[in-house]
C-alpha positions in Angstrom: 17.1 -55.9 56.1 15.5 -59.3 56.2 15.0 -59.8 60.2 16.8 -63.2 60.4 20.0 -62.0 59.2 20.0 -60.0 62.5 20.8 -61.3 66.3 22.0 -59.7 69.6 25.8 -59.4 70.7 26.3 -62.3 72.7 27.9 -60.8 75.5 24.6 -57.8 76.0 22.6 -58.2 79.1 19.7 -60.1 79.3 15.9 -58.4 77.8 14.1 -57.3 80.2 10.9 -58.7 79.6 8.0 -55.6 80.7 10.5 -53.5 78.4 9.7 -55.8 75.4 6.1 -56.0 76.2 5.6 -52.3 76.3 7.4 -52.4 72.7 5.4 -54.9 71.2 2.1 -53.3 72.1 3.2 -49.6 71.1 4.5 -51.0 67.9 1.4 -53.2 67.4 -1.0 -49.9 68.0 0.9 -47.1 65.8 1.3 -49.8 63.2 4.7 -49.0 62.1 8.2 -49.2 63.6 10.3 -46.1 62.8 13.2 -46.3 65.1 16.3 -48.0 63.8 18.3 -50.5 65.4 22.2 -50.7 64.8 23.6 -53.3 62.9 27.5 -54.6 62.2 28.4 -57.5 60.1 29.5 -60.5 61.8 33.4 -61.1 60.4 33.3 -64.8 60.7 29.7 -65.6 60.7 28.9 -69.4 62.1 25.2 -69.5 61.7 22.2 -68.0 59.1 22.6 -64.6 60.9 25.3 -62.0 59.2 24.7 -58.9 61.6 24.9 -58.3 65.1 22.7 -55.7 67.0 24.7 -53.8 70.0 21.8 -51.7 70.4 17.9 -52.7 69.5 18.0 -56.4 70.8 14.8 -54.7 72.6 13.3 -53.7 69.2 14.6 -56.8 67.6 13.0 -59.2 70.0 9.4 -57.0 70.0 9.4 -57.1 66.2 9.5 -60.9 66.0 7.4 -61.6 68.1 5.1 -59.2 66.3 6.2 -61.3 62.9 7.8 -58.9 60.8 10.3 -60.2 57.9 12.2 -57.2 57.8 13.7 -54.6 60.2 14.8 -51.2 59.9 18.2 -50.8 60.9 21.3 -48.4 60.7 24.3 -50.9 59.3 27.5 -49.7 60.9 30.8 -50.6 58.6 33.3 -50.7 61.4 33.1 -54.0 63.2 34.6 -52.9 66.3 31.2 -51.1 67.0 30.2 -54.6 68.1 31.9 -54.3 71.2 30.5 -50.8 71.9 27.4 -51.2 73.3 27.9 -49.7 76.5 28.8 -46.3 74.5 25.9 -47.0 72.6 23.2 -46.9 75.2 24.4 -43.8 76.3 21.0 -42.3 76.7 19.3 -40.7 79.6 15.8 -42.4 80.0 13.6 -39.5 80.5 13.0 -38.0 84.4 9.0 -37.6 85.3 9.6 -33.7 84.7 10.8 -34.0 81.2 8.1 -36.5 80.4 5.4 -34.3 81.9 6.5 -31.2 80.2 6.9 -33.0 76.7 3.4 -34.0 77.4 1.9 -31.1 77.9 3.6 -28.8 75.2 2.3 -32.3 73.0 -1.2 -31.5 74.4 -1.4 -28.1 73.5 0.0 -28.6 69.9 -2.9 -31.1 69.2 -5.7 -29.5 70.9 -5.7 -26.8 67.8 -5.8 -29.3 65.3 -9.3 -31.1 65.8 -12.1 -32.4 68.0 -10.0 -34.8 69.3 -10.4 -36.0 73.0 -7.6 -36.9 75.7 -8.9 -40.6 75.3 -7.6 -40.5 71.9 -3.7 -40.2 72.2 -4.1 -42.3 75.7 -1.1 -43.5 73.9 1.4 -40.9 73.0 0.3 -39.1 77.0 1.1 -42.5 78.9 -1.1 -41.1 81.2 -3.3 -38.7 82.5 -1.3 -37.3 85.6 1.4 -36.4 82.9 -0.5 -33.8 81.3 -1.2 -32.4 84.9 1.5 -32.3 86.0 2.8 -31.0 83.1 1.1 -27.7 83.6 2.7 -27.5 87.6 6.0 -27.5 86.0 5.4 -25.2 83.3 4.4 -22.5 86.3 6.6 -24.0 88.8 9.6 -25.7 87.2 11.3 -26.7 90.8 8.0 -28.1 91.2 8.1 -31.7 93.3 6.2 -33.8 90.9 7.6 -36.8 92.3 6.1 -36.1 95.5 2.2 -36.1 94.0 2.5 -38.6 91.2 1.6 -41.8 93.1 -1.3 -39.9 94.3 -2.6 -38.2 90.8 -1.7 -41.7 89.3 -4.6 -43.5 91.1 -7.1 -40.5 90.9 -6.6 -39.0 87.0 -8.9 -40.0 84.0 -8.8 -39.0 80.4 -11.4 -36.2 79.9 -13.7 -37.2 77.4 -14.4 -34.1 76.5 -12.5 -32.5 73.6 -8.9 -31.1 74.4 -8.9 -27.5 73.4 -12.3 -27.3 76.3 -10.5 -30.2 78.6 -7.6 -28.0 78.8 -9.2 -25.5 81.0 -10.2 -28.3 83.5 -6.5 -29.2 83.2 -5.5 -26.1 84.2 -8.0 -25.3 87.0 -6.6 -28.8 88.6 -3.4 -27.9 88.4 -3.7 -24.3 90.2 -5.3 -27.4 93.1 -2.3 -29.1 93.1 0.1 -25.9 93.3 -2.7 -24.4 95.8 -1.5 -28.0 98.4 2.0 -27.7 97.4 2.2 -24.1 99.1 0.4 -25.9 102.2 3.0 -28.7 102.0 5.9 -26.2 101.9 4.5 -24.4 105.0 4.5 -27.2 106.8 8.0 -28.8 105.3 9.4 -24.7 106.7 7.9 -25.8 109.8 9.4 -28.8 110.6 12.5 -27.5 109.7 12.4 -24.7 112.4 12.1 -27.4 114.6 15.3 -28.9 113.3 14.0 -31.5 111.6 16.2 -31.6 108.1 15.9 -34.7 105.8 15.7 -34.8 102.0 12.3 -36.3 103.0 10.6 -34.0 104.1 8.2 -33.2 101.6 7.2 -36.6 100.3 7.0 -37.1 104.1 4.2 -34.7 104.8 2.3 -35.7 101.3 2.4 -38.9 102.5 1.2 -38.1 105.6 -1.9 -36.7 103.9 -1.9 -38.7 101.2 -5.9 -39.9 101.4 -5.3 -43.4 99.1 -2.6 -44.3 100.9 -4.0 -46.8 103.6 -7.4 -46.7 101.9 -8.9 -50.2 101.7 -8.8 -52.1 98.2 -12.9 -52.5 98.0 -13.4 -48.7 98.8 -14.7 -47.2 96.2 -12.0 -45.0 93.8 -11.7 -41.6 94.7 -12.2 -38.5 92.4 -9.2 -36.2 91.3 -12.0 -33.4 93.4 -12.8 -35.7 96.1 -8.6 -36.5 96.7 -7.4 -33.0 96.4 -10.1 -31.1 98.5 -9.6 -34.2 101.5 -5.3 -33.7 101.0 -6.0 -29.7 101.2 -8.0 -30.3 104.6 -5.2 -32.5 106.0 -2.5 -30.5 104.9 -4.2 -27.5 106.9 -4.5 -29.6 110.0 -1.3 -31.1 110.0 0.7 -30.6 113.1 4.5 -30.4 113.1 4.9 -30.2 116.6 4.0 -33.9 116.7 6.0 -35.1 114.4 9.7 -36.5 115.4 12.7 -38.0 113.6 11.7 -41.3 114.3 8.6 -40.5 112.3 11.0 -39.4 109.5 13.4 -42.4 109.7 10.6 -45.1 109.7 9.2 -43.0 106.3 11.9 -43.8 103.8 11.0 -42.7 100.1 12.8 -41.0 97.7 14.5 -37.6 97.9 12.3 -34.4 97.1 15.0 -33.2 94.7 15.3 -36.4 92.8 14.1 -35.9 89.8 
């Protein structure tokens, strides 16, 4: 339908503007828009618009501002759907294991098909710890992402190499991370025998020898390698018997079992 026939409910919350951003340039790169928005016609319309959208003011707004006539959108007959948007935005956003996982089983599907490198659907992965971490929870599915991503976030690259021989590497980095994660757990076991018990615990002792975590802006960036091998060497040295719930208390953080 022509896209000025369409506005927002008046009484939906405000856009949120980095949500709208992230549309507009996903839309912009694929080229085509191929998610519907819901539309209901306005009974007593008072301006050019004759449809309301209770859900895809989001979508809406990105497409404007992109400068498309026309919108795809599902029209809804019963007006009274309107007034449902909170029903309609029912939906779960994705939790970093369900993302991961759909990125890796995405990974593996389109590394058979061509030459085609990681670099190349940098938009469909989000990101390169995804894929990673993807793999952990495919061998480990009570896995703590959580706990590593800020850490694999500021050390992972798209290989440039093509993705059927990339995942190999892929896989080799993720027996790293799952090789640390039995370290952490020792330690996490550890502290608890001391009777230290906290939710914490584990993003506590990753953060503890988390190597980027007070590193200085002008360092240079660390390697995925060069992270991993100086976490492993602190996770091996780390003492529990120092460690005392003060320490945990001043940590804060989210929950290990959050996700």
């Amino acid at each position: 339908m022509p896209i000025d026939l369409v506005e927002p409910t008046p009484y939906q919350r405000n856009l949120s503007d980095p949500h709208v951003r992230k549309l507009e340039a996903v839309i912009g790169e694929i080229g085509r828009f191929l998610d519907p928005i819901i539309a209901v016609r306005i009974a007593k319309p008072d301006r050019h618009a004759k449809y309301w959208t209770p859900s895809g003011n989001h979508r809406l707004s990105a497409m404007r501002t992109l400068g498309a006539k026309s919108i795809i959108a599902i029209v809804v007959p019963e007006a009274a759907a309107a007034y449902q948007i909170l029903a309609l935005n029912t939906e779960k956003a994705h939790n970093l294991r369900e993302k991961a996982l759909e990125v890796i089983r995405m990974y593996k599907e389109l590394a058979h098909l061509d030459e085609a490198t990681e670099e190349q659907y940098a938009l469909e992965f989000e990101e390169p710890a995804f894929i990673t971490l993807g793999l952990c929870y495919e061998d480990r599915p009570r896995f703590s992402g959580g706990a590593y991503h800020p850490v694999l976030k500021r050390v992972e690259e798209f290989l440039k190499k093509p993705m059927y021989a990339a995942l190999s590497v892929r896989q080799q980095q993720a027996k790293t991370i799952l090789a640390l994660d039995d370290l952490i757990v020792k330690q996490v076991e550890a502290l608890k025998a001391k009777g230290l018990t906290s939710p914490y615990l584990k993003s506590f002792v990753v953060a503890r020898v988390n190597p980027i975590r007070f590193r200085p802006k002008d360092a240079p960036a660390l390697s995925f390698d060069e992270a991993l091998d100086r976490m492993t060497q602190a996770a091996a040295k780390f003492n529990p018997d120092k460690i005392k719930m003060d320490d945990l208390a001043k940590s804060g953080g989210a929950p290990d079992d959050s996700e």
